[in-house]
Residue, then its C-alpha position, 0 to 999 in steps of 0.5 A: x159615363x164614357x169608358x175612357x173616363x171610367x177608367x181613368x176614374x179613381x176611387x177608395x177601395x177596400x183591401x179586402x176586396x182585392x187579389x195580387x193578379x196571377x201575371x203579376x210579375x213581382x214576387x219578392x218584397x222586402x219586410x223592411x221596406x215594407x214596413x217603412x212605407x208602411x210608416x209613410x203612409x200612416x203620415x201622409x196616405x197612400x200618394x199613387x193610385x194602385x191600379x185594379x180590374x173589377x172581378x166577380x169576386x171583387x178586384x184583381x190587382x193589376x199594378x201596386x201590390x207593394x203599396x197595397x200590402x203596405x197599406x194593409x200594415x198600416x190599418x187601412x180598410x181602403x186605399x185609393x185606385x184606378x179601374x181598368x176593366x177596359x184592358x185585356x190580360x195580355x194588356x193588363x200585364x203590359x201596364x203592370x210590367x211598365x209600372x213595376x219597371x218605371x218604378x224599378x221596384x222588380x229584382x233583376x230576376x222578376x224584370x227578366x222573367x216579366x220581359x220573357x213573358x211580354x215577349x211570349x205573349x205578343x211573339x216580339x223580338x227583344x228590339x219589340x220588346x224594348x220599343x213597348x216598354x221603353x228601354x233599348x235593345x240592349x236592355x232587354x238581351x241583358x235582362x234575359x240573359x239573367x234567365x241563364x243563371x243558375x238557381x241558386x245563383x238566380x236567388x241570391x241575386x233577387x236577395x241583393x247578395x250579388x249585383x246586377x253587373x255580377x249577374x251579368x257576368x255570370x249568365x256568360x259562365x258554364x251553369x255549373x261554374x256559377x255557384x263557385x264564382x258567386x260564392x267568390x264575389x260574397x267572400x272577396x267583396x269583388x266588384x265586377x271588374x275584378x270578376x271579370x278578371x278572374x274569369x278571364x285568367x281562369x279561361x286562359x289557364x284551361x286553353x293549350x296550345x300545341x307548340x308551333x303553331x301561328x299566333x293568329x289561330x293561337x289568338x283566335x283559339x283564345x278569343x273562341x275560348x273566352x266567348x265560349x267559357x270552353x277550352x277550344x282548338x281550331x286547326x286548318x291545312x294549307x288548303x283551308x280545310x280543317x275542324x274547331x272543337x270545343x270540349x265540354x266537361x258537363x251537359x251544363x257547359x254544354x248548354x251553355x255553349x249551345x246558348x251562346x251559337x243560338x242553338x234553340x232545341x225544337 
């Protein structure tokens, strides 16, 4: 039998005998949905092969947990599955990744950290990355950008308390400001403009302007400010020498400030 077609080869295979590989880069799975699907399965079996390496121990799982744990809720002792003892790590991580997101069945914090780690794992830029799996550029700066938020936040959107366009928002917030404005999005039920606009108008308050001084750098202080989420004054003579400071009230914010100039510590 030729290796192409042993791996594409589908055939039942106990579930006992398989492992969630350690690169899985899902890690969240809701018990609700988990128990319908399991439900459907009972009805109809498990439709899509999941997808696994032959190990000595038995089968590592590459893509499909979901609906390998389902299955498990549902009695049954085998479940369909392709094996791919062709791949490599690196590849098999990228065929889990792919699936995982084709099916968009990663929270927004397992997508960021699976694109963080495929980039790792083949040294690729985040346009690289998008041409591998499919998406554009942008995709993938904003997902990695969600590695920015803070850990409590990070929670509570992998829980579905706060959307990914919230999360968004919040990656361009000073970590130790985060909490706060989550914990305004829960209470006020604000949908991401109005987030948005409360942040905007909390960053106009902290900017102070010495009288006199040009719109122009007033505008330019205020649009540095926005950027930066730090109060920022920028002063210059006639001849074009002058300095900007940025002032931060914690190393949190400093961080921040860092990440959005691309400082990257060596």
């Amino acid at each position: 039998m030729s290796r192409k077609r042993a791996a594409s080869e589908i055939r039942e295979v106990p579930v006992d005998l398989i492992r969630p590989g350690s690169q899985q880069a899902r890690r969240h799975f809701d018990a609700d949905a988990l128990r319908d699907l399991a439900g459907s399965i009972k009805e109809s079996g498990v439709v899509q092969p999941i997808v696994l390496r032959t190990r000595v121990w038995g089968y590592e799982l590459l893509a499909g947990e979901r609906r390998w744990r389902a299955a498990q809720l549902a009695g049954l002792h085998e479940i369909p599955a392709v094996i791919r003892d062709d791949l490599s790590d690196s590849e098999a991580f990228v065929v889990g990744l792919i699936e995982n997101l084709q099916r968009e069945s990663l929270t927004p914090i397992e997508t960021a950290a699976g694109l963080k780690r495929l980039g790792e794992l083949f040294e690729l830029t985040h346009s690289e990355i998008g041409e591998r799996i499919g998406k554009s550029r942008e995709y993938v700066t904003n997902y990695l950008r969600l590695l920015n938020l803070a850990p409590d936040v990070a929670r509570l959107v992998n829980e579905g308390h706060i959307l990914l366009g919230h999360a968004k928002v919040l990656a361009g917030v000073a970590v130790s400001e985060q909490p706060r404005w989550a914990d305004e999005i829960i209470r006020h039920k604000l949908t991401v403009r109005g987030l948005e606009q409360r942040i905007a108008t909390a960053r106009d308050q902290l900017v102070v302007f010495r009288p006199g001084k040009p719109s122009d750098w007033q505008r330019l202080e205020r649009e540095l400010s926005d950027h930066l989420a730090c109060p920022v004054t920028v002063s210059a003579d006639k001849g074009g020498k002058g300095e900007l400071r940025v002032k931060f009230h914690s190393l949190d914010e400093l961080d921040g400030v860092l990440a959005k100039v691309g400082y990257v510590a060596k």
